[in-house]
mmCIF entry with sequence, helices, sheets and N, C-alpha, C, O atoms, coordinates in Angstrom:
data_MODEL
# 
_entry.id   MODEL 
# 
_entity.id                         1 
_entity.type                       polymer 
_entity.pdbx_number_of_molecules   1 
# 
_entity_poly.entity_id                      1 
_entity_poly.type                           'polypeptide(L)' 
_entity_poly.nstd_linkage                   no 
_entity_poly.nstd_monomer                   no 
_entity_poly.pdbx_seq_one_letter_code       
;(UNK)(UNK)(UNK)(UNK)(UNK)(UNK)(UNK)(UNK)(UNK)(UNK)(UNK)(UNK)(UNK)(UNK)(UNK)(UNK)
(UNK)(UNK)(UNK)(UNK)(UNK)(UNK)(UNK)(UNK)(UNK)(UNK)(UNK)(UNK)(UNK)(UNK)(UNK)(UNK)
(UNK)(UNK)(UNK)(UNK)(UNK)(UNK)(UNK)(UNK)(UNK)(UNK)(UNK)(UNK)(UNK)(UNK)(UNK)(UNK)
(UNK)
;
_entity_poly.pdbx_seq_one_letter_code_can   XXXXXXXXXXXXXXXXXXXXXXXXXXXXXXXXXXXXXXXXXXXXXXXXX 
_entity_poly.pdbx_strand_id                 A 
# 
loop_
_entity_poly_seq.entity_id 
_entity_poly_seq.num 
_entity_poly_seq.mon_id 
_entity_poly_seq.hetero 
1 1  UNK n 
1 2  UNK n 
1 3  UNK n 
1 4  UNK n 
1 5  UNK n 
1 6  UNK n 
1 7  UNK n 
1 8  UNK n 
1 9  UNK n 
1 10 UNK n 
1 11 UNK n 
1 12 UNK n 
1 13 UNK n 
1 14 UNK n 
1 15 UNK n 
1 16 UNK n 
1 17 UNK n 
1 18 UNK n 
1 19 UNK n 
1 20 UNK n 
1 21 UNK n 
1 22 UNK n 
1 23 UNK n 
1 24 UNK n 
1 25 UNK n 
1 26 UNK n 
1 27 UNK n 
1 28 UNK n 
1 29 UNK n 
1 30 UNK n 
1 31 UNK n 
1 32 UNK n 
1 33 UNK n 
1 34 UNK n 
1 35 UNK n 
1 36 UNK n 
1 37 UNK n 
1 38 UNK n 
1 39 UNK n 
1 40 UNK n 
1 41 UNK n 
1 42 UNK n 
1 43 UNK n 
1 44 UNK n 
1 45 UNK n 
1 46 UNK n 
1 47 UNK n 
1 48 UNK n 
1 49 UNK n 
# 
_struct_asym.id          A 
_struct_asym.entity_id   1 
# 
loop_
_struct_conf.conf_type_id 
_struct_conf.id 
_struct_conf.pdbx_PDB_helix_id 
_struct_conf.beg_label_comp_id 
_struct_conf.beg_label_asym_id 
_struct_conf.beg_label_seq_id 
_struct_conf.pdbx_beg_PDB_ins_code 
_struct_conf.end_label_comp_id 
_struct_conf.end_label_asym_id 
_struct_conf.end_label_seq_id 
_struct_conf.pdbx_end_PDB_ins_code 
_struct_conf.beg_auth_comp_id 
_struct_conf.beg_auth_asym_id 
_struct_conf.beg_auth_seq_id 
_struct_conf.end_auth_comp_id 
_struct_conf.end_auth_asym_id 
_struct_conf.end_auth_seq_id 
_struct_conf.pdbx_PDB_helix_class 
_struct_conf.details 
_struct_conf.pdbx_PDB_helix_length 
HELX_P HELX_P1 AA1 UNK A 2 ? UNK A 7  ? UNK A 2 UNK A 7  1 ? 6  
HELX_P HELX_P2 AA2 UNK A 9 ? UNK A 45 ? UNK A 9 UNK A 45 1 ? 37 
# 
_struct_conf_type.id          HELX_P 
_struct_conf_type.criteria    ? 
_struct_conf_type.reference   ? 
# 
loop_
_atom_site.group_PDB 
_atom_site.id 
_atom_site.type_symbol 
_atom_site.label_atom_id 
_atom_site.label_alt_id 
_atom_site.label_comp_id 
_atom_site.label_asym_id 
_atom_site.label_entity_id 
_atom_site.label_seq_id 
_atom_site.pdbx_PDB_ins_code 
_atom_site.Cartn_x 
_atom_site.Cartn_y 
_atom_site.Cartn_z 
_atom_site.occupancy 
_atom_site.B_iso_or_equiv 
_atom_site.pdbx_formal_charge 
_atom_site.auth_seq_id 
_atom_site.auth_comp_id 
_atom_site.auth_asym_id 
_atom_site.auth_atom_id 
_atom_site.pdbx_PDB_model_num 
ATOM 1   N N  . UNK A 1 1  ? 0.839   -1.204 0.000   1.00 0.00 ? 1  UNK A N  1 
ATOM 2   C CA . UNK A 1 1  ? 0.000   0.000  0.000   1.00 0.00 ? 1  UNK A CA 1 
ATOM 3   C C  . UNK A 1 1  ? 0.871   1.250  0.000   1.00 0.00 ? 1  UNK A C  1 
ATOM 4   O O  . UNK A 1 1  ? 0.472   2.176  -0.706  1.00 0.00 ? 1  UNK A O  1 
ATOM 5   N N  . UNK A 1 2  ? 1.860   1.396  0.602   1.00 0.00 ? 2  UNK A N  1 
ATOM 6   C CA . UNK A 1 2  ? 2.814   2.545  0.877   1.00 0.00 ? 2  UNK A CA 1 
ATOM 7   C C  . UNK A 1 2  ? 3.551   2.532  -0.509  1.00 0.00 ? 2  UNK A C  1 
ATOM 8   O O  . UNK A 1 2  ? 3.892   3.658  -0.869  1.00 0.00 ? 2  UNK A O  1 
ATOM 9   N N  . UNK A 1 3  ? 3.847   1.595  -1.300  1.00 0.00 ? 3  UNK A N  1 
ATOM 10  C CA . UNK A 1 3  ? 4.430   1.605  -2.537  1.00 0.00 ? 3  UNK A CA 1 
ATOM 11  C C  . UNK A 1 3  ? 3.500   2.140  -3.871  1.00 0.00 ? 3  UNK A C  1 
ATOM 12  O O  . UNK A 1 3  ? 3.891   2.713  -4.888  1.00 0.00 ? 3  UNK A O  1 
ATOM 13  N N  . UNK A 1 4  ? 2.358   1.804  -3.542  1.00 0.00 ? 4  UNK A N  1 
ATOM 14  C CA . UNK A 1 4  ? 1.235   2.429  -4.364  1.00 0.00 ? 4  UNK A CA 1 
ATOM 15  C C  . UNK A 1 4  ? 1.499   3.933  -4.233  1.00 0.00 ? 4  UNK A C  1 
ATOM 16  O O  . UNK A 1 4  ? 2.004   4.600  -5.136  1.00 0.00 ? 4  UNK A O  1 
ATOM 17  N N  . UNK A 1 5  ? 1.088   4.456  -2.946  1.00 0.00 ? 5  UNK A N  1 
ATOM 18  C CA . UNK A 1 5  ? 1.254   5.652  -2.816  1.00 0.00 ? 5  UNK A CA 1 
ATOM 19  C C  . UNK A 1 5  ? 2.136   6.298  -2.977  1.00 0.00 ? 5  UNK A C  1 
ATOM 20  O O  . UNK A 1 5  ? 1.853   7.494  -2.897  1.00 0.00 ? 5  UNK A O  1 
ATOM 21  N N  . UNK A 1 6  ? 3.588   5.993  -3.269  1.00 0.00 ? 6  UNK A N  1 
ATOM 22  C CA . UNK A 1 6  ? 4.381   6.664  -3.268  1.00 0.00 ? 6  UNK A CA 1 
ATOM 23  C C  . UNK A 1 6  ? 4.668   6.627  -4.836  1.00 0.00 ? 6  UNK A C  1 
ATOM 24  O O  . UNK A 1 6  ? 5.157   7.627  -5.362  1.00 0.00 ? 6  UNK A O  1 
ATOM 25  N N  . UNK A 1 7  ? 4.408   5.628  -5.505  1.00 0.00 ? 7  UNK A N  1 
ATOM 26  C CA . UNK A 1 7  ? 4.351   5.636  -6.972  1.00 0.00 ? 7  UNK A CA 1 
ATOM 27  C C  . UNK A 1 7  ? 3.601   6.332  -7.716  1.00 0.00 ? 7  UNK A C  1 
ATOM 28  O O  . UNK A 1 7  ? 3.951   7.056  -8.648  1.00 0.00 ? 7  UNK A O  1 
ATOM 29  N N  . UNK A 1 8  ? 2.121   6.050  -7.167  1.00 0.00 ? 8  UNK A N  1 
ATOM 30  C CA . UNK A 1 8  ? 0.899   6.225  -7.556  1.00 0.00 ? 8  UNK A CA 1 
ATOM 31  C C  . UNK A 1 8  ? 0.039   7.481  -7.547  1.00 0.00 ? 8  UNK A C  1 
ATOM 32  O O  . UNK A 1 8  ? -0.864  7.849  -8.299  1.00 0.00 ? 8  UNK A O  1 
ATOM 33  N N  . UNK A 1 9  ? 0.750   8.180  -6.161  1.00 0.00 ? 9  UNK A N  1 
ATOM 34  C CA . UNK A 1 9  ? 0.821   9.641  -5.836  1.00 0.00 ? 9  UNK A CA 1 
ATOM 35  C C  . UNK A 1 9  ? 1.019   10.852 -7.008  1.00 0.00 ? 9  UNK A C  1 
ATOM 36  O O  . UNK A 1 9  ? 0.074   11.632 -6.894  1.00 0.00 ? 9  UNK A O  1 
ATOM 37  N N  . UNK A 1 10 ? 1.911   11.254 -8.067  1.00 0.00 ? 10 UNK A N  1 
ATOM 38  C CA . UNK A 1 10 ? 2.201   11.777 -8.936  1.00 0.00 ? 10 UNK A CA 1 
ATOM 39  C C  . UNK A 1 10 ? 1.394   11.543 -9.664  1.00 0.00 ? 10 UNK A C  1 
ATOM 40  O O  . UNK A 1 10 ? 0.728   12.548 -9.911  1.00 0.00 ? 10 UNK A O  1 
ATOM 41  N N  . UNK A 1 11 ? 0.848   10.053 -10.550 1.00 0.00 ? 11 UNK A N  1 
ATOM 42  C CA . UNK A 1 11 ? 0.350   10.420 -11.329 1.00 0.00 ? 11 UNK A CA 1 
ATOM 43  C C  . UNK A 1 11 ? -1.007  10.930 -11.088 1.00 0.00 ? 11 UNK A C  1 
ATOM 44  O O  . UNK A 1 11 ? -1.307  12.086 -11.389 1.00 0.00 ? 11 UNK A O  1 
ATOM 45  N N  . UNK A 1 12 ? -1.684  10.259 -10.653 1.00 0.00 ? 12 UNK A N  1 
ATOM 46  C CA . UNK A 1 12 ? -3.030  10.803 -9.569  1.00 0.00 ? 12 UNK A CA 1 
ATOM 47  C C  . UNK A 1 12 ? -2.997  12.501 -9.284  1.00 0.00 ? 12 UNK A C  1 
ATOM 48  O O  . UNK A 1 12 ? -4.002  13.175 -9.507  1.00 0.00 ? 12 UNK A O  1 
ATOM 49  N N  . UNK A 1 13 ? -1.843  13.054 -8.815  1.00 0.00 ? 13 UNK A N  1 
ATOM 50  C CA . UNK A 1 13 ? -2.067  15.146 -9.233  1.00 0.00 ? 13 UNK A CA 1 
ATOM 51  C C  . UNK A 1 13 ? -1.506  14.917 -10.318 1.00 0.00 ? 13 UNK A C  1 
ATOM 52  O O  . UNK A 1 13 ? -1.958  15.896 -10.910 1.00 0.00 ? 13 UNK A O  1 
ATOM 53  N N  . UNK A 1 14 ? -0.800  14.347 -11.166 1.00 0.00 ? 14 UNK A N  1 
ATOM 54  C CA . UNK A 1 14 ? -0.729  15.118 -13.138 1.00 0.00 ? 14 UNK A CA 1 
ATOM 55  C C  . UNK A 1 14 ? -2.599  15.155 -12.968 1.00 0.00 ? 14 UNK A C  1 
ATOM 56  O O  . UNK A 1 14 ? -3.306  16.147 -12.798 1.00 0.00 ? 14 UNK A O  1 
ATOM 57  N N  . UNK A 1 15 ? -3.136  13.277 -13.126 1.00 0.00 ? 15 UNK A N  1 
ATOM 58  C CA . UNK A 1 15 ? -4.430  13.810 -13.876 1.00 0.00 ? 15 UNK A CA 1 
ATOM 59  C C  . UNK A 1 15 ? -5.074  14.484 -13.408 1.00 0.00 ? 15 UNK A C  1 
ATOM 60  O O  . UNK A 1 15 ? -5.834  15.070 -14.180 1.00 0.00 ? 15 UNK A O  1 
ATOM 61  N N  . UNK A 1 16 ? -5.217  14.903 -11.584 1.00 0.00 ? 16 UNK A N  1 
ATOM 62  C CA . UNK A 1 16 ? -6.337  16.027 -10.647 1.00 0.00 ? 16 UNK A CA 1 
ATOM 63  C C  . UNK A 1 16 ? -5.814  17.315 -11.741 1.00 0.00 ? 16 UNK A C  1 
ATOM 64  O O  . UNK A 1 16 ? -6.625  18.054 -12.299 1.00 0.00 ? 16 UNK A O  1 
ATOM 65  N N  . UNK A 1 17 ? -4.613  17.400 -11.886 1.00 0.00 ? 17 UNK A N  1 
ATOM 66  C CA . UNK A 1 17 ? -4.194  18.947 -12.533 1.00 0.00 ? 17 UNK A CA 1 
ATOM 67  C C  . UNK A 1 17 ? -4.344  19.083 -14.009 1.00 0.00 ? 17 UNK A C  1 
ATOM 68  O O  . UNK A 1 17 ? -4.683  20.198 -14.406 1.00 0.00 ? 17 UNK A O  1 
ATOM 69  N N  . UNK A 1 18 ? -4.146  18.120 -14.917 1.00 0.00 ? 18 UNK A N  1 
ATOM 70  C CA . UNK A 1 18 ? -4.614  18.116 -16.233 1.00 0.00 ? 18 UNK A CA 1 
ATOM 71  C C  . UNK A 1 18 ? -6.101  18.732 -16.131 1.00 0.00 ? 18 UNK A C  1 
ATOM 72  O O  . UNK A 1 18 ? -6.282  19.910 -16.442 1.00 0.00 ? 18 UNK A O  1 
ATOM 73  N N  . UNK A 1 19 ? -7.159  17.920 -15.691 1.00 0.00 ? 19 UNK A N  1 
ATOM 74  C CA . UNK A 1 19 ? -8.755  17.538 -15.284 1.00 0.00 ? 19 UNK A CA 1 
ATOM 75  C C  . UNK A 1 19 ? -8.855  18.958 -15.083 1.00 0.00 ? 19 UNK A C  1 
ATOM 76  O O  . UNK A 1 19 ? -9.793  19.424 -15.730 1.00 0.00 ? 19 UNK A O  1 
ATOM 77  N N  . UNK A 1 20 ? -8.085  19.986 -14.273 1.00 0.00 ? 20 UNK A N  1 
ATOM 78  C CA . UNK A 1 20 ? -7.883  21.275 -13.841 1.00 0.00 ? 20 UNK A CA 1 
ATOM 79  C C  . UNK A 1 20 ? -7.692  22.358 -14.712 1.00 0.00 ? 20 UNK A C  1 
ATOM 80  O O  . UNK A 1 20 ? -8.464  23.265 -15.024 1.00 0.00 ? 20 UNK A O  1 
ATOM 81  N N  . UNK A 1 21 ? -6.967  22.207 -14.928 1.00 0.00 ? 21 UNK A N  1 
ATOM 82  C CA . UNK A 1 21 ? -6.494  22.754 -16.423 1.00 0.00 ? 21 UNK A CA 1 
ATOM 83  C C  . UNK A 1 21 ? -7.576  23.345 -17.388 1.00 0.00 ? 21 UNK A C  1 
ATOM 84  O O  . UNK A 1 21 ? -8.066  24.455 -17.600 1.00 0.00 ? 21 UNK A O  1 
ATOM 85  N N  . UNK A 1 22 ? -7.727  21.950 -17.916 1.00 0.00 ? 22 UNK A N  1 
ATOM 86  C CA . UNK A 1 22 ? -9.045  21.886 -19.210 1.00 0.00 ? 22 UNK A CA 1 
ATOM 87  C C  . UNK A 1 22 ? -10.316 22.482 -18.665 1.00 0.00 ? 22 UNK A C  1 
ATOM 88  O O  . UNK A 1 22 ? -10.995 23.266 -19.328 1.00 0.00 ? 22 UNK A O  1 
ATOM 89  N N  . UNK A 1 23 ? -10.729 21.966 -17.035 1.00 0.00 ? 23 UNK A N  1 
ATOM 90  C CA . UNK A 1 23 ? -11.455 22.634 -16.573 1.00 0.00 ? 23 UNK A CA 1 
ATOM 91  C C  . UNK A 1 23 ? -11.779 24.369 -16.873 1.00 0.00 ? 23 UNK A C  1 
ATOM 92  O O  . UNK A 1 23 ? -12.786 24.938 -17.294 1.00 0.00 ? 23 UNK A O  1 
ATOM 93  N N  . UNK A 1 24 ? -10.551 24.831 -16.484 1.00 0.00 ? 24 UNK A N  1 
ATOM 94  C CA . UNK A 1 24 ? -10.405 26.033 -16.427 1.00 0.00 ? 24 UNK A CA 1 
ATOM 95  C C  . UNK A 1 24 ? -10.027 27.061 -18.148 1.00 0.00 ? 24 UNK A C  1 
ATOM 96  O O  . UNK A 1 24 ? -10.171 28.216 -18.551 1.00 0.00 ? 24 UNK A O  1 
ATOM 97  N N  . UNK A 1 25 ? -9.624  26.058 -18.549 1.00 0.00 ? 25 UNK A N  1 
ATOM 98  C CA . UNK A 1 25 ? -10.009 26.500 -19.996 1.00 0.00 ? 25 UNK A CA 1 
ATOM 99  C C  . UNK A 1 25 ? -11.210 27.001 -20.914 1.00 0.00 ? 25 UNK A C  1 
ATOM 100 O O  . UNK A 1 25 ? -11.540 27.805 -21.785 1.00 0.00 ? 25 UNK A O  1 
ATOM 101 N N  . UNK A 1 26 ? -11.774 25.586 -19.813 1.00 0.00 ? 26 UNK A N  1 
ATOM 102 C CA . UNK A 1 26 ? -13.071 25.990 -20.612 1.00 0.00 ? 26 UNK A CA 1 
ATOM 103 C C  . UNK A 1 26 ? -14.032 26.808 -19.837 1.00 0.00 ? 26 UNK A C  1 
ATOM 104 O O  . UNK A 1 26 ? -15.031 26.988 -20.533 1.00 0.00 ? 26 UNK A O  1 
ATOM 105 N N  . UNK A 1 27 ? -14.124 27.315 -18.804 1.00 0.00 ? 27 UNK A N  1 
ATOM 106 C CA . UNK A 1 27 ? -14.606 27.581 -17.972 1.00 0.00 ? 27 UNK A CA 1 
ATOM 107 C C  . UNK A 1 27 ? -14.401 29.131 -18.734 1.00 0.00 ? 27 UNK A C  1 
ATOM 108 O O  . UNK A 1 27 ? -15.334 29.838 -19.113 1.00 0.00 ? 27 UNK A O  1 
ATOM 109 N N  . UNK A 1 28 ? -13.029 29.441 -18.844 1.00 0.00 ? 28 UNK A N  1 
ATOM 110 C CA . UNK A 1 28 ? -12.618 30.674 -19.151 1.00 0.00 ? 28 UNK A CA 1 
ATOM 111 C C  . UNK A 1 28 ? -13.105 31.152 -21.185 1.00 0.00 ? 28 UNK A C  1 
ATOM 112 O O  . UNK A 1 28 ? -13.314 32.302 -21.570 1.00 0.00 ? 28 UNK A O  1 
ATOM 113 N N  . UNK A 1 29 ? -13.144 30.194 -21.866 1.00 0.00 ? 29 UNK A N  1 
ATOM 114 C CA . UNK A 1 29 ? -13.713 30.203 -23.033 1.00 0.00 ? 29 UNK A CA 1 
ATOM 115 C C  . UNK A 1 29 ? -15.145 30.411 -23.074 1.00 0.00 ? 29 UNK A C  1 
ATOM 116 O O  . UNK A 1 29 ? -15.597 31.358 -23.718 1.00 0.00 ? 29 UNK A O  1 
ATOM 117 N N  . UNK A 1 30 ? -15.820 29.698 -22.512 1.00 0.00 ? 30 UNK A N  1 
ATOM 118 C CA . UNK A 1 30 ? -17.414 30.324 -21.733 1.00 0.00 ? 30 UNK A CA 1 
ATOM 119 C C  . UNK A 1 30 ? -17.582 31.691 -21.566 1.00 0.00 ? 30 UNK A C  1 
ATOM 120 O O  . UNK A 1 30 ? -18.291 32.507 -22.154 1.00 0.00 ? 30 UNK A O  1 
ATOM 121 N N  . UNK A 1 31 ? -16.740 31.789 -20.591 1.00 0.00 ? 31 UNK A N  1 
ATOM 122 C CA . UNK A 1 31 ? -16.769 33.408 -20.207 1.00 0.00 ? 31 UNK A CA 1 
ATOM 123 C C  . UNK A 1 31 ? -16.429 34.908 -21.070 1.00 0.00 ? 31 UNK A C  1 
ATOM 124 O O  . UNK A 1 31 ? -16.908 36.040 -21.014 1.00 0.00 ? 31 UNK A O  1 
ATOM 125 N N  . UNK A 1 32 ? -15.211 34.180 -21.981 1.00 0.00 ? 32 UNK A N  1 
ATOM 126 C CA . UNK A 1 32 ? -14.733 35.367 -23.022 1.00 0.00 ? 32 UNK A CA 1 
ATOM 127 C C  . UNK A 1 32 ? -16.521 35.442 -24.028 1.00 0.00 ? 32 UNK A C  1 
ATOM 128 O O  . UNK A 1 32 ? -16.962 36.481 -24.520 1.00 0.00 ? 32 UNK A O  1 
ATOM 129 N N  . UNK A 1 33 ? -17.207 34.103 -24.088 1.00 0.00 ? 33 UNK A N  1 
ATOM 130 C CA . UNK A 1 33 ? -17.917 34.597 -25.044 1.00 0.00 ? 33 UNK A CA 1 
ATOM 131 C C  . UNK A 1 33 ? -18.721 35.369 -24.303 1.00 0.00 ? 33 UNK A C  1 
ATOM 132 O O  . UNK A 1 33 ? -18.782 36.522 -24.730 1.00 0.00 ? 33 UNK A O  1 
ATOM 133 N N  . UNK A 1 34 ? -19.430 35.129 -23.242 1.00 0.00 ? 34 UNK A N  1 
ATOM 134 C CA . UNK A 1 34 ? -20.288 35.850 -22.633 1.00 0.00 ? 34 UNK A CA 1 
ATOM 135 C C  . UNK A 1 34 ? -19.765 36.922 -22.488 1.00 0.00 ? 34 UNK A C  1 
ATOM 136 O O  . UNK A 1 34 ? -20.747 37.659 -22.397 1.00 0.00 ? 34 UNK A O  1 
ATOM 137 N N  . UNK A 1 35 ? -18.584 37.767 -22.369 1.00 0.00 ? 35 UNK A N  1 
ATOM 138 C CA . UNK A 1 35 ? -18.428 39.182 -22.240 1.00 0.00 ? 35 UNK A CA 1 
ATOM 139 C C  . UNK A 1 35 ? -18.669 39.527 -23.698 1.00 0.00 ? 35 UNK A C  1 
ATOM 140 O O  . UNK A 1 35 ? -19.582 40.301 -23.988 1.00 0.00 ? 35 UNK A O  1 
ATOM 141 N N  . UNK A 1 36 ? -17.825 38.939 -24.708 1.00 0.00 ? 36 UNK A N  1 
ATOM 142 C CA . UNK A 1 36 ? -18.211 39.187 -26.259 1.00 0.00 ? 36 UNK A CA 1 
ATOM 143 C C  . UNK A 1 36 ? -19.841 39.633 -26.411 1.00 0.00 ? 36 UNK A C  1 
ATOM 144 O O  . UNK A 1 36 ? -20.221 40.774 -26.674 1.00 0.00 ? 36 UNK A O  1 
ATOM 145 N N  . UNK A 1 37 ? -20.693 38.478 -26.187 1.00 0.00 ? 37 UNK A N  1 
ATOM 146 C CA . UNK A 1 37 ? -22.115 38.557 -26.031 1.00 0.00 ? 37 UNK A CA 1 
ATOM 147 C C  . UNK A 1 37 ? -22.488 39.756 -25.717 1.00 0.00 ? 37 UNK A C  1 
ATOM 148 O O  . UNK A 1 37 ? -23.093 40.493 -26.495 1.00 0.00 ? 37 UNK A O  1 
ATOM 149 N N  . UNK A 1 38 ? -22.040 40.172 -24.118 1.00 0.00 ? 38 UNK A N  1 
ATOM 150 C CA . UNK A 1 38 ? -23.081 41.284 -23.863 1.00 0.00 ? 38 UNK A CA 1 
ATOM 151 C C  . UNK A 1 38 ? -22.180 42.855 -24.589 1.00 0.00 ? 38 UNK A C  1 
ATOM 152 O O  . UNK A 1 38 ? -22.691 43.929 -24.906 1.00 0.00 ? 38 UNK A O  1 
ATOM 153 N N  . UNK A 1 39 ? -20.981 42.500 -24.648 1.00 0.00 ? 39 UNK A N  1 
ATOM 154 C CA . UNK A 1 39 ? -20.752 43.651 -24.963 1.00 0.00 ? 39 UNK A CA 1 
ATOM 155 C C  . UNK A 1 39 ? -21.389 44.257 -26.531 1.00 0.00 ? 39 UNK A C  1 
ATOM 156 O O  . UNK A 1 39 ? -21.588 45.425 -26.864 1.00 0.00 ? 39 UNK A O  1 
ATOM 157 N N  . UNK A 1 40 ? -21.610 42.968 -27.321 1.00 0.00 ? 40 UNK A N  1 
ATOM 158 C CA . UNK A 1 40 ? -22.388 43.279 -28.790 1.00 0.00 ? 40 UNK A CA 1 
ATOM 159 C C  . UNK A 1 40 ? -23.745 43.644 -28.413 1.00 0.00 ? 40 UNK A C  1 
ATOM 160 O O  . UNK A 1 40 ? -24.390 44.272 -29.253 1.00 0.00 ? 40 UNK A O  1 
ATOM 161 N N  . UNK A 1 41 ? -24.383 43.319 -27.119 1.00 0.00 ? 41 UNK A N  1 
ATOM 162 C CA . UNK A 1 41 ? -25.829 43.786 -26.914 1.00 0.00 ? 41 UNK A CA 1 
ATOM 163 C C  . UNK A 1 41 ? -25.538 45.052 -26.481 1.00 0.00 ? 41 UNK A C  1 
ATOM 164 O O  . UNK A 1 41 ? -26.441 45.772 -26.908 1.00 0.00 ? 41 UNK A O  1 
ATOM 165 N N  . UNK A 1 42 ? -24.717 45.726 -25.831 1.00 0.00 ? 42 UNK A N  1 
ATOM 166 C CA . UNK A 1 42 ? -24.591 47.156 -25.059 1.00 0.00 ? 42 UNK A CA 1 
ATOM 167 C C  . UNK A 1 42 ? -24.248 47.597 -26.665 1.00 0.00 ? 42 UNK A C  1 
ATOM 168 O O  . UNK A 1 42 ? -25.281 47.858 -27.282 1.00 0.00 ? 42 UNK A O  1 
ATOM 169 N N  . UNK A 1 43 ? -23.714 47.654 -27.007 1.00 0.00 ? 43 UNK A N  1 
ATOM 170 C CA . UNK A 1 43 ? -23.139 48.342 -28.605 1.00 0.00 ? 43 UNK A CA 1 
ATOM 171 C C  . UNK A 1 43 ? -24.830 48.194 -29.603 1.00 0.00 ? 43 UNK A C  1 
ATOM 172 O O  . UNK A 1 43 ? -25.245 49.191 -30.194 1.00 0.00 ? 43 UNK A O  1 
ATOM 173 N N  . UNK A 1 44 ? -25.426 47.190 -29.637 1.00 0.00 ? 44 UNK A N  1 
ATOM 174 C CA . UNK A 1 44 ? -26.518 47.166 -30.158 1.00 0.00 ? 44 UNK A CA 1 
ATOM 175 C C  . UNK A 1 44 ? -27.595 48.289 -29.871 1.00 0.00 ? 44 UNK A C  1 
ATOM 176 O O  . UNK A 1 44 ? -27.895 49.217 -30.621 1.00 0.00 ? 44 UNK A O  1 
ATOM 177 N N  . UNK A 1 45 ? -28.198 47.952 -28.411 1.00 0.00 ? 45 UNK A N  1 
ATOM 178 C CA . UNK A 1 45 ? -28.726 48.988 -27.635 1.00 0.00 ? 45 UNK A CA 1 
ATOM 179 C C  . UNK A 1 45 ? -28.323 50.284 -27.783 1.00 0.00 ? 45 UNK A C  1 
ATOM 180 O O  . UNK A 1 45 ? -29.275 50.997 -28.101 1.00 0.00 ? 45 UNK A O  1 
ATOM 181 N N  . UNK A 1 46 ? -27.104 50.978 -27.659 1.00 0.00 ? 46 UNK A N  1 
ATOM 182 C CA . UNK A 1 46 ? -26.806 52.221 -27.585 1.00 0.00 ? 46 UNK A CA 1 
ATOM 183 C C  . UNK A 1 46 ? -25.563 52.470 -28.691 1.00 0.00 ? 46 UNK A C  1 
ATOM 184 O O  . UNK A 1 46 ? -24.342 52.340 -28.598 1.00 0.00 ? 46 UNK A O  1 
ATOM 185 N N  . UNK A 1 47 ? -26.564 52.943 -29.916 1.00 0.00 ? 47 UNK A N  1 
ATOM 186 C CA . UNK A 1 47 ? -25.598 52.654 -30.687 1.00 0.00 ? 47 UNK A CA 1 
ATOM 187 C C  . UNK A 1 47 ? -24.637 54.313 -30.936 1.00 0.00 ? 47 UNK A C  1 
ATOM 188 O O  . UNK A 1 47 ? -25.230 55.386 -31.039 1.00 0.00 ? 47 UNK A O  1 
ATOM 189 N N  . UNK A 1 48 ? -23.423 54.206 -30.982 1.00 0.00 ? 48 UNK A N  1 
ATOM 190 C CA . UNK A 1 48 ? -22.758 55.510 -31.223 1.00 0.00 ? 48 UNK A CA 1 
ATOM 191 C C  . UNK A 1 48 ? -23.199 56.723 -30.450 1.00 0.00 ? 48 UNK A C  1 
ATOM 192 O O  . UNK A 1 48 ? -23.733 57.755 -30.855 1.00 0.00 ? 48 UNK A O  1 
ATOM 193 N N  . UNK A 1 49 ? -22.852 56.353 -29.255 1.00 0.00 ? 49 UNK A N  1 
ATOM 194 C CA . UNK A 1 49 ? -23.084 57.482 -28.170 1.00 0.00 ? 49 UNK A CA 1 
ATOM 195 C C  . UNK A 1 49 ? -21.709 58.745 -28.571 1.00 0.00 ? 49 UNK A C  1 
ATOM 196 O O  . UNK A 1 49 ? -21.600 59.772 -27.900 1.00 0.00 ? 49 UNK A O  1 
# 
């Protein structure tokens, strides 16, 4: 059991941190569109102030 863990340990945080990663990729790709989004609705709404 202690040999597991000490082997087994590393790869187990690569994949928690890969899993993390991509998480946050996409999490953050979501978000760029939604600012994109509203900012084309504020520009829509009020156009050439």
């Amino acid at each position: 059991m202690t040999a597991f863990l000490n082997y087994g340990f590393p790869f187990v945080a690569l994949a928690l941190g890969g899993c993390g990663v991509y998480a946050a990729h996409l999490m953050s790709r979501r978000f760029d569109r939604q600012m994109e989004r509203s900012a084309a609705e504020r520009k829509h709404r009020h156009p050439a102030e």
